[in-house]
C-alpha positions in Angstrom: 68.9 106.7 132.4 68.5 109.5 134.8 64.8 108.5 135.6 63.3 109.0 138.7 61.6 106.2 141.0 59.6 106.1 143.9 62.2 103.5 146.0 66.3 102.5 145.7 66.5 98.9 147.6 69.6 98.4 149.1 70.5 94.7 150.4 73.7 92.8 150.5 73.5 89.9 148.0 72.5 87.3 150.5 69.5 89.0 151.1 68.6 89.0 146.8 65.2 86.8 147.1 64.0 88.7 150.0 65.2 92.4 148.0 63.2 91.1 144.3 59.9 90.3 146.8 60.0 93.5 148.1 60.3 95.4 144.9 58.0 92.8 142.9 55.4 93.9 146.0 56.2 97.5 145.3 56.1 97.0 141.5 52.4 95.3 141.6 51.1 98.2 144.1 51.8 100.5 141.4 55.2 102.1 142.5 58.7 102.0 140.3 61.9 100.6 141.6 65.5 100.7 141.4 67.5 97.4 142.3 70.5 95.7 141.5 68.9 92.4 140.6 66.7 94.0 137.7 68.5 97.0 136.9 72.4 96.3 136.8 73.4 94.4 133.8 76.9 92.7 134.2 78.6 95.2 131.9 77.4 98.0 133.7 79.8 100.8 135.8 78.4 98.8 138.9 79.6 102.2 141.8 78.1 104.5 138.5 74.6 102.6 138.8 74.5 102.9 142.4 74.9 106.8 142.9 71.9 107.0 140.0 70.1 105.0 141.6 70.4 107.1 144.9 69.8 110.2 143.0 67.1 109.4 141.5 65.1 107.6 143.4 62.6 109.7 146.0 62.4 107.1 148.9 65.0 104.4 150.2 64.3 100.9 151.8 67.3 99.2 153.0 67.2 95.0 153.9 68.6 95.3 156.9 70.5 92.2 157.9 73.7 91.5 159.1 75.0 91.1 156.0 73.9 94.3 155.0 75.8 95.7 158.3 79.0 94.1 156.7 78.5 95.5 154.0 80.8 98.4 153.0 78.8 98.9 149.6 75.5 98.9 151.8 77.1 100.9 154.4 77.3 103.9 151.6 74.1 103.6 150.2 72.6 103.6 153.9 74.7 106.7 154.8 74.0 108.9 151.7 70.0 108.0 152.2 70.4 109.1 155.9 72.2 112.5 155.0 69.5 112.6 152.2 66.5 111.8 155.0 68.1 114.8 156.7 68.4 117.9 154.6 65.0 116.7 152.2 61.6 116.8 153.6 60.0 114.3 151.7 62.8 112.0 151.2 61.8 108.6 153.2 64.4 105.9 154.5 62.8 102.7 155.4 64.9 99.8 157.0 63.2 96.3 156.5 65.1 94.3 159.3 65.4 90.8 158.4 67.1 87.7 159.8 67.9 87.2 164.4 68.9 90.0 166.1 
């Protein structure tokens, strides 16, 4: 694969209608996506997928819900972006909170 994309969207699987809306809204505006939904297939190294998708994507948007908090899995993903948003200037980390605070 090793293509670069403008956004990796992180959610927790509870939060997979509200993750595909935000990427279908990115994907009609022009920009290119990673996300589990559309780009994992069942066979696929699922950790392997994730860490391309990291590295090759130029921006980050985490669905930030509690169930994302719980997450370990989202918990990574939102750690390497913030180390990323640190050391690269262009690199953007968006957080979509969803759900009560």
């Amino acid at each position: 694969m090793n293509e670069t994309r403008d956004f990796f969207i992180s959610y927790n699987k509870t939060d997979k209608a509200i993750a595909k809306w935000v990427a279908k809204v990115l994907e009609d505006n022009g920009f290119s996506t990673y996300i589990q939904a559309n780009d994992i297939r069942q066979s696929d190294d699922f950790i392997g997928k994730m860490i391309e998708f990291l590295e090759y994507s130029e921006n980050f948007i985490g669905v930030f819900s509690k169930s994302f908090m719980a997450s370990c899995y989202c918990q990574k993903e939102l750690h390497t972006a913030i180390n990323r948003n640190l050391t690269e200037d262009n690199y953007k980390l968006i957080l979509l909170k969803i759900g009560e605070s």
